[in-house]
Structure formats: structure tokens, C-alpha cells
Phi, psi and omega in degrees: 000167181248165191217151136215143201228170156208109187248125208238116208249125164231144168253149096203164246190131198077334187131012165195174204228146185248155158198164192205147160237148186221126188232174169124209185203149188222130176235144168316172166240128171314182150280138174083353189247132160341145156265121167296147183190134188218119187232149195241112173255121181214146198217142170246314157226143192238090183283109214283321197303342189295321203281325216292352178306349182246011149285344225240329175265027144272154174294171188267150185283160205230343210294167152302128168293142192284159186290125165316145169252130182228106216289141185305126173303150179224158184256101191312151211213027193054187181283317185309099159316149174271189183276150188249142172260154202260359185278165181275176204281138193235118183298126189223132182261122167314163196274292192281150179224117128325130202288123169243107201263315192258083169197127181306081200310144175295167161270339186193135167280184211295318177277015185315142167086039193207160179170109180190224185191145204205111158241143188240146187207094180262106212278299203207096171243123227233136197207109163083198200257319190275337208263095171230139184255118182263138141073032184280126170245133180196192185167104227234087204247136191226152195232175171289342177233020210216104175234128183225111170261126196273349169188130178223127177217185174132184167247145182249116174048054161051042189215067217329150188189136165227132160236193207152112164173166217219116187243113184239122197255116192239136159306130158108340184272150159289323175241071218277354159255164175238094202269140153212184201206159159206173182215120181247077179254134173217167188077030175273118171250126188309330176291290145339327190278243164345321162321304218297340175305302242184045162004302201267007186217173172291135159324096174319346174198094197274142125165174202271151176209170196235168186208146175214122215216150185255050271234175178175158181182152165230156189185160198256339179199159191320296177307307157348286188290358196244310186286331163226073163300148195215149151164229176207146217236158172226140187219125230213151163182146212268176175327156195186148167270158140227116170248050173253021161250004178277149192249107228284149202052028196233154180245181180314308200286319169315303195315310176291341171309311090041244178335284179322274181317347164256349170274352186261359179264344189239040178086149167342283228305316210290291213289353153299323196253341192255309145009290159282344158309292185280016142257356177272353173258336171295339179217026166349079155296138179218156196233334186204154182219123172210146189219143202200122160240169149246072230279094143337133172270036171242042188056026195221155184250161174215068166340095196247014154200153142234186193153113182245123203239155193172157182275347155268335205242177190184118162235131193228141178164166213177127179184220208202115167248134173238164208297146194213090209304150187328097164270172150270175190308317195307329193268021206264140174280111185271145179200123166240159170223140190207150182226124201262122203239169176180165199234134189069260183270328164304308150320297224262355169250344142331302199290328196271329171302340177072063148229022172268181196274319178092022162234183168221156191266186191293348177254017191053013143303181185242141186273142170276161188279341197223124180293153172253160188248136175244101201209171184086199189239214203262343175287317196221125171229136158288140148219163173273327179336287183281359146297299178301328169269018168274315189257020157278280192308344143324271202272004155251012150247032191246306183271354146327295174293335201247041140072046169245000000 
């Protein structure tokens, strides 16, 4: 038999009110045939905390316990940044995947015996005190070998987001799902993300960003296919700090000492201008920020461009983190190689620290002659930065004393 209902739930609770209508129609499953359903979920406010007393009336799930996941070992896939494309990002799968010899294949996915369509049209939803969601639209359709959500859009804290994407399950396989995907999000600040990591220290890197991304993935059970999802991402981003040139448990005034005692073998003007190199690099003000990676399907990422841009400053750079079996992301090992470049009052203390190249680039900065390295992982970063101007300012005040 068949059903068709429209059930219209209003809460409230604090001093507001919630509501939700859930309309549509669900038939029993035939033999050998799915149970159907075409369902409307619509809300003008939805307060999640409002709802939750009524988790406690769902039935307990009956399902198969899901497969333990045990993430697939990868063969570190080097360093070498690829050529970076100015096109939008595309997905591309490498000849090897880790293999996942542990990891169980499902026999049938999570939605068996189900087959319908599920649309949503959420006027306004508020989850915790900070978190609001607008005009969230979607429409979420699932087949017997198939779950696709085919369009989820709206703004998140007034801020646009389209997603989209597809999982299809073929029997019988080692890696019996198929992911593809796509992510359009913007206004994610990147700072907050990293605070929520790491509490106890400042962000290596604040500002806000839209990020876009082309997703793929094959996996033996739903976690699986999600933890290695692959493809290439794009990131875009507005004024900002970066403090991964700074030398993590040193204040300005240690880091520059350091400068200073090797800037004093080439003179005032140098140990002054190398002075100020470190404070103006312990807290790298940026006006645009951009990065474009690539996630492999041997798990590993790769940076074939990165770029903090600023009307004095220019950072340039491009490397690799790579994968690490369980590890968490933060511990996965990074080597970047980057180059600092600068125009006006940032040249002349370039110039004066004696690292520029004595050319200019395609934007009209001025480039250092000699690149610096960004490395160990997102818990602890390394740089080279102030070793290359120690020892530039080291051997042009060397070469001074010795009449060269």
C-alpha cells in the first residue's frame, strides 16, 4: 500500500518558534521491490536546538554495522609541484591508489531497500547561537544503485554555497563505490578553522575565502570513499595575516638578533633594514590570497601555486604535503619552497638586506635571489627564511671587511 500525508510540526520554546512541514507520499515495498517515497521538507525558521528532543522518538537503527575503516598505506609521491592552470579545476586521477587490503568491501549500500526523492526549501536555520543558514534548496534523489544530491545551495552566515554530488554503488567490487562531486563555498574564514585546531596559538593564517573544488574517489564502504576523495581545489582570499614566516617561540625582538649580529658585519644601514624585515614578516599583512591544489589518488597534496599579494609585498610558492596512515592531517609532513619578493619600501629593505636578485618579475616586484623552505607540518612549521638573510647579510659584510 501507499500513504499520502502533510505533516506540519510547529515548536516553541525560549521565546521562538520553529516550524517544519514534511509533506508527500511513501508505498510499503513490494517483493524483490524497494520501499518509495517522494518527500517535501519546507521551513520559513528552523531552529536545530529546538528540534532535538525529538531524537529521542526515532527508532534505533536495525541496519548492518558499518565496516571498520582502516586507512590504506600511500607511497609518498615526492615533492615536484606540478605545472599550475589558470583553468578551473579539474579533476585528474594518478595511474596508482592505494590499495585497501584492510578495509572490508560493503555487500549492498547503506540505503538498500529505499528508492525515492527527498526536496528541501529552508527559508532560515540557526544551529547554536552563531551558525545561520538562508534559502538553503536542494533536492537529494536515491535509486537502488545510486544516492545523488543534485543541488544543495543557499548562504551559510550570508554567504553563498552550491554543492553537488554522487555516489554509485556497484556490487561485487573491491572498491564497490563511486564518488564524484563538486563544492562551490564562499566567506570560509580560514582563521577560525585553524583557532578551533589549536586554541592555544594564533593562526598561521587569517582571512576569509571562497574555495572551489571538483572532487572523485573510489572506497570499499561510505568512510572510506570520502577519506580518499581526490582531485583539485581552488582558493581564493581576501586581506589577511600570515604568520608561517615567523619563528615559532621567538618574539620579533630574539628572531631579529639573530639578523641584527650578522647585519652589523655590512654596516648600520643593513642591521636596520634586516630589523625591520622581521618585524614586518612576523605578521605578513596581505590584500589577496591564492592557492591551488591537488589532492592524488595516493592521498597526497600538492601546491602548484600559492600567492600572498599586498601593494609592497609579493609571496610566491609551490610544494607538497604528504599523507601519512594514521596520522591526523595536522602531522602529515609539509616542504614548501617560496619566494619573497617587494616594491617600494619593501625593495629598499630587500635591497638593502642584499638578497634581491637585481631583476623584476612579471608584476613588478622585486624578487630575492635565493628561495626559502616551509616545512615539518601544520602542529609545528619550520622556515629557512631567516637563515637566508643571515647569511646574505653574513657574507656582504664579509665581503666589505675583506675590500671586495
Amino acid at each position: 500500500g501507499s500513504a499520502t500525508f502533510a505533516l506540519p510540526l510547529t515548536v516553541t520554546a525560549a521565546g521562538r518558534q520553529s516550524d517544519l512541514t514534511l509533506e508527500g507520499s511513501v508505498s510499503a515495498a513490494a517483493k524483490d521491490q524497494p520501499r518509495t517515497f517522494n518527500l517535501r521538507a519546507a521551513s520559513t525558521n528552523l531552529v536545530i536546538d529546538d528540534l532535538q528532543a525529538f531524537a529521542a522518538l526515532a527508532p534505533a537503527s536495525s541496519g548492518t554495522p558499518a565496516a571498520t575503516v582502516a586507512p590504506a598505506a600511500a607511497k609518498p609521491t615526492g615533492n615536484r609541484p606540478a605545472a599550475a592552470s589558470s583553468s578551473r579545476p579539474q579533476t585528474t586521477a594518478p595511474a596508482k591508489s592505494p590499495a585497501p587490503a584492510a578495509v572490508t568491501p560493503d555487500r549492498a549500500p547503506p540505503w538498500r531497500g529505499l528508492q525515492g526523492r527527498l526536496e528541501v526549501d529552508l527559508k532560515r536555520v540557526l544551529y547554536g547561537r552563531d551558525y545561520t543558514g538562508r534559502g538553503l534548496k536542494g533536492t537529494a534523489t536515491l535509486t537502488p544503485s545510486r544516492f545523488a544530491l543534485d543541488s544543495l545551495q543557499g548562504s551559510f552566515r550570508d554567504q553563498p554555497f552550491n554543492l553537488g554530488a554522487a555516489l554509485t554503488f556497484t556490487p561485487g567490487q573491491a572498491q564497490p563505490y563511486a564518488l564524484t562531486g563538486q563544492v562551490d563555498i564562499s566567506g570560509l574564514a580560514i582563521g577560525e578553522v585553524l583557532r578551533a585546531a589549536n586554541p592555544g596559538e594564533k593562526p598561521l593564517l587569517e582571512s576569509t575565502v571562497k574555495v572551489a573544488a571538483k572532487l572523485s574517489g573510489r572506497g570499499a564502504t561510505v568512510p572510506d570513499t570520502l577519506a580518499r576523495a581526490y582531485g583539485q581545489f581552488e582558493v581564493t582570499g581576501g586581506p589577511g595575516v600570515l604568520r608561517a614566516l615567523g619563528k615559532k617561540g621567538q618574539t620579533v625582538s630574539a628572531a631579529s638578533t639573530l639578523l641584527g649580529v650578522a647585519g652589523a658585519l655590512a654596516g648600520s644601514g643593513n642591521t636596520l633594514a634586516l630589523s625591520q624585515l622581521g618585524r614586518e614578516l612576523e605578521e605578513m599583512q596581505f590584500d589577496r590570497f591564492n592557492l591551488k591544489v591537488e589532492r592524488d589518488a595516493a592521498l597526497n597534496f600538492r601546491a602548484t601555486t600559492i600567492e600572498f599579494l599586498s601593494p609592497s609585498k609579493r609571496l610566491t610558492g609551490r610544494g607538497a604535503m604528504t599523507y601519512r596512515e594514521g596520522a591526523p592531517f595536522d602531522a602529515w609532513p609539509l616542504e614548501l619552497e617560496f619566494r619573497l619578493a617587494g616594491k617600494d619600501f619593501m625593495a629598499r629593505l630587500l635591497n638593502e638586506a642584499r638578497v634581491l636578485s637585481g631583476e623584476q618579475d612579471e608584476k613588478g616586484y622585486f624578487p630575492m635571489a635565493v628561495p626559502f623552505t616551509v616545512n615539518g607540518t601544520l602542529a609545528g612549521v619550520n622556515n629557512s627564511l631567516w637563515k637566508v638573510l643571515a647569511g646574505s647579510a653574513a657574507r656582504a659584510g664579509l665581503e666589505g671587511l675583506l675590500g671586495r
